[in-house]
C-alpha positions, 0 to 999 in steps of 0.5 A: 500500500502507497503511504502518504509519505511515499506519495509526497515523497515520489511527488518530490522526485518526479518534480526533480526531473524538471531540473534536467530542462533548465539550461545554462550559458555553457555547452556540453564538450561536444557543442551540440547543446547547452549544459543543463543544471542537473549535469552541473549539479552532477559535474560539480559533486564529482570534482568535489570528490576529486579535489577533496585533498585540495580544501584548506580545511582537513577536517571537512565532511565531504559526505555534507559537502556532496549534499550541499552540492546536489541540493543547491540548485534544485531550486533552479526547477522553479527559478531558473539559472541566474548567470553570475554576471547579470547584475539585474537578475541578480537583484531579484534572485535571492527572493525568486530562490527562496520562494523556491526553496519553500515550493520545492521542498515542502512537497516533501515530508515536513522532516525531510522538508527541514533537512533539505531546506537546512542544506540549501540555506546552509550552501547559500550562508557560506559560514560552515568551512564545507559550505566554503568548499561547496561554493569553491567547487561550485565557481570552478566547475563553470571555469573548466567547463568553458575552457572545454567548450566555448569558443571566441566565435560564439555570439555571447556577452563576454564579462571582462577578465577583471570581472570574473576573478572578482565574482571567482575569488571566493575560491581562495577562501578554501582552498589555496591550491584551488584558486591558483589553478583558477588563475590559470585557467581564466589567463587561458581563456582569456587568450583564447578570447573567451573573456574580455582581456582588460586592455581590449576594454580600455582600447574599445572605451577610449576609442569610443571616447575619441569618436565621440570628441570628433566633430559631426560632418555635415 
């Protein structure tokens, strides 16, 4: 007999599967399609336990830190996928994830509900050292994967290098190691073109600046 609780329960996993349609900036390696967030989320779990020796911390619960990893972007079934370097949706997005946090997880058990909300908040908080090393990871992933995929052909906005060491540097925070290789990989794209050197930027601002101070024929 289907107790309540296996009902709302498989209510929970069936909605999961909605995670596997909502899309990311990236592409998969072979460039056919994009990256959806559950092969994010499935990707960034894997290199957790791959990179595990590299965390500053050498007392970390990597069991939590997989946890943390596979929950955080459950929400995004309902809030979609906010690029890092959109600064207006990123105005709204922590209202639009928690309000998803609580539609998605209370369709489960009210002590499976508080477990899973305790996790995401726990990933959003970035105050517990697996947390730090969670979100490590979780800005790393994105950093590979486009070294892998992208090209300086693709019609896209491209943050600047400036930029994305700024939204990146919270790598170093736990693990040393980790952000070094950070470093080196946004060098690297950066000379392949996938982001904008801060040269480029300053070349094209002071050439618009010099268009603008000539005189308009007539």
């Amino acid at each position: 007999m289907t107790t309540i609780r296996l009902k709302q329960q498989l209510n929970f996993i069936n909605e999961l599967e909605k995670l596997k349609t909502v899309y990311r900036r990236n592409r998969t390696a072979d460039r056919t399609r994009f990256e959806n967030s559950a092969e994010h989320s499935w990707h960034v779990a894997l290199i957790a336990m791959v990179f595990s020796e590299y965390s500053d911390n050498k007392t970390i619960d990597m069991f939590k830190v997989i946890k943390l990893i596979l929950v955080h972007d459950l929400i995004e079934i309902y809030a979609g996928d906010t690029w890092l370097y959109d600064d207006k949706s990123s105005e709204s997005q922590h209202s639009r994830e928690n309000q998803a946090a609580n539609k998605l997880f209370n369709l489960l058990p009210k002590d499976q509900s508080k477990i899973f909300k305790d996790l995401w908040h726990e990933f959003e908080d970035e105050k517990s050292p697996e947390s730090k090393f969670a979100q490590s990871i979780d800005l790393l992933q994105p950093l590979l994967n486009h070294l892998l995929s992208g090209s300086s052909t693709d019609d896209v906005e491209r943050p600047t290098t400036k930029n994305v060491i700024n939204k990146k540097c919270k790598i170093s925070d736990s693990s040393n190691v980790l952000w070094e290789l950070a470093v080196k990989i946004i060098e690297d794209s950066t000379k392949m073109g996938l982001y904008l050197a801060d040269e480029t930027v300053k070349k094209h601002d002071n050439a618009q600046q010099g268009d603008a101070a000539e005189p308009v024929s007539e």
